[in-house]
N, C-alpha and C positions, 0 to 999 in steps of 0.2 A: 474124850473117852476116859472110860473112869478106872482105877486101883485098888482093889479090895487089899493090896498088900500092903498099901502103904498106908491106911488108918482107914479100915472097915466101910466105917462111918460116911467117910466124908472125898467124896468124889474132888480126882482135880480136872483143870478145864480139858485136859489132854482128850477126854472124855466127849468135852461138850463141840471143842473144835471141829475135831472128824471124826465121822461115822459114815454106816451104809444106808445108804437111800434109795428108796424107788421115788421117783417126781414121778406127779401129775400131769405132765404134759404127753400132748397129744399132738400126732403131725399136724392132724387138721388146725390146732390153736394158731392164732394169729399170735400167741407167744413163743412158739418153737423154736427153740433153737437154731443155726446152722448147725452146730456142731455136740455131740451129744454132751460133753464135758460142760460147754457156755451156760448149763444149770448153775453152775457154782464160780462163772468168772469174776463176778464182784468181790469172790475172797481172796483173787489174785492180790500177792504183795507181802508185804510183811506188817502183825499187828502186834501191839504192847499193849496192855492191860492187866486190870482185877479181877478176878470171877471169888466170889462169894455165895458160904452156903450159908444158911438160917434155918434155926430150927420150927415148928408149924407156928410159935406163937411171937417170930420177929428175931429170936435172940441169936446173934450173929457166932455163928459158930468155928468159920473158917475164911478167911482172905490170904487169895493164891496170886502171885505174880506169873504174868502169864506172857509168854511172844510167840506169836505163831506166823510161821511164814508158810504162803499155801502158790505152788508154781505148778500152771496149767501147762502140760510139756507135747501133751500132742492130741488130737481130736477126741480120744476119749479118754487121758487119763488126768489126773494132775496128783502133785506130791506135797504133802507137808511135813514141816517140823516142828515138833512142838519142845519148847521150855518150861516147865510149869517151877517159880519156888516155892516150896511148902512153909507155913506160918515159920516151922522149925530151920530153915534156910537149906533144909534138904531140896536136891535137883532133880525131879525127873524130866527125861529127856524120852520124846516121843519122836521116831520114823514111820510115816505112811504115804497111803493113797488111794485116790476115789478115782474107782474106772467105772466110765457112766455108757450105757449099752443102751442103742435104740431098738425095741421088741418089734417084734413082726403088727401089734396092736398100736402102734406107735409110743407107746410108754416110754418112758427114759428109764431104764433101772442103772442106780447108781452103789457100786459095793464098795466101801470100804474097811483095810483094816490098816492096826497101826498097832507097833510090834513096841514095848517100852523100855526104859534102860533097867526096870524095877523089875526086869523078867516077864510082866504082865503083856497081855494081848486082847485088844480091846476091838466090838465090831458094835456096830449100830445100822438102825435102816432108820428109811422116812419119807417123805412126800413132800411136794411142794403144794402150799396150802394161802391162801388170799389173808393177808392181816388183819385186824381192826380198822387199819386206817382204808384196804383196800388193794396196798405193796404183796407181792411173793414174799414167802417165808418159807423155811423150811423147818417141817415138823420132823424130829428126830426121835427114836426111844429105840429103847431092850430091852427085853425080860428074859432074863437070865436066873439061875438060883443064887438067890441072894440078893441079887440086884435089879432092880424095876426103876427105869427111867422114859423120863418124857419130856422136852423141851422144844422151843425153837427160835429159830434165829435168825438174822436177818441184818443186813447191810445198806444203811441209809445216810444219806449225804453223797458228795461228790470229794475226787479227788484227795487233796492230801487235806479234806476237811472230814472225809468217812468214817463212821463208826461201824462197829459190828457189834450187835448187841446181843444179848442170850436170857433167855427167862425160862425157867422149868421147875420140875420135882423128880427126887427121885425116894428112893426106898430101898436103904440099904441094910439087908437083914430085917432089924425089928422099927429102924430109924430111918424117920420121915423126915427129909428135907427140900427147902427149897432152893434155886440156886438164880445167881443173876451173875450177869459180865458184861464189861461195858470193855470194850479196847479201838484205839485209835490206829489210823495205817497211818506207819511211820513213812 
């Protein structure tokens, strides 16, 4: 989830970590869940990395220090924290959490917010969407004034070898960015 307070511009990963989502699933999918939260159990744990924005034509404009820990606490909700440091060794510190609802259509809707230490309060939605390779993904964005994003994300590998990776755009104001993050579970 992103900050307009803390440099307009340039989104930190608090942004990209947690949002609101509606998934694609359906009771009938032979991918449904037990439990409407297990949408998002693979981000279970704690992760450290970079997220990086670029401007449209490569030129690296911002790398963020990032830890997020995300704790599924009961059938539909789970919590995270985010750390983001800015290029400048400023701290923002991110509280939230995604409470994921199964619809009478059998949907998953999943809402979250996350309240930040920079005063900011950030929401996003999104769906679970099939990757390139074929894996679940989830597709996240906002459109907000001022702010238009679109990413998504996705948790590959096993164990304490897993990444969680992020590839998106947003547009913030007049400025077009793109953004990637790559973090490992510690």
């Amino acid at each position: 989830m992103h900050r307009a307070s803390t440099f307009p511009a340039i989104p930190s990963a608090t942004v990209v970590g947690v949002v609101v989502a509606l998934a694609g699933c359906r009771a009938s999918d032979e991918t449904q869940p037990e439990r409407p939260i297990d949408v998002l159990a693979a981000w279970d744990g704690t992760w450290r990395g970079r997220f990086v924005s670029y401007d449209p034509q490569g030129n690296e404009l911002s790398r963020i220090k990032v830890r997020q820990v995300y704790r599924t606490i009961d059938a539909n909700t789970q919590e995270v924290t985010i750390r983001d440091q800015m290029p400048d060794g400023k701290v923002i510190e991110g509280r939230g959490r995604n409470v994921a609802e199964l619809e009478p259509d059998g949907t998953i809707r999943l809402r979250c917010i996350v309240e930040k230490s920079d005063g900011s309060r950030v929401e996003h939605r999104g769906r679970i969407i099939t990757g390139p390779g074929g894996g679940k993904q989830i597709l996240w964005w906002s459109n907000e004034p001022g702010r238009v994003e679109s990413f998504r994300e996705w948790v590959w590998g096993s164990a304490q070898q897993a990444r969680y990776s992020i590839h998106g755009l947003g547009q913030y104001g007049d400025q077009v960015l793109l953004m990637a993050g790559e973090y490992r579970r510690e």
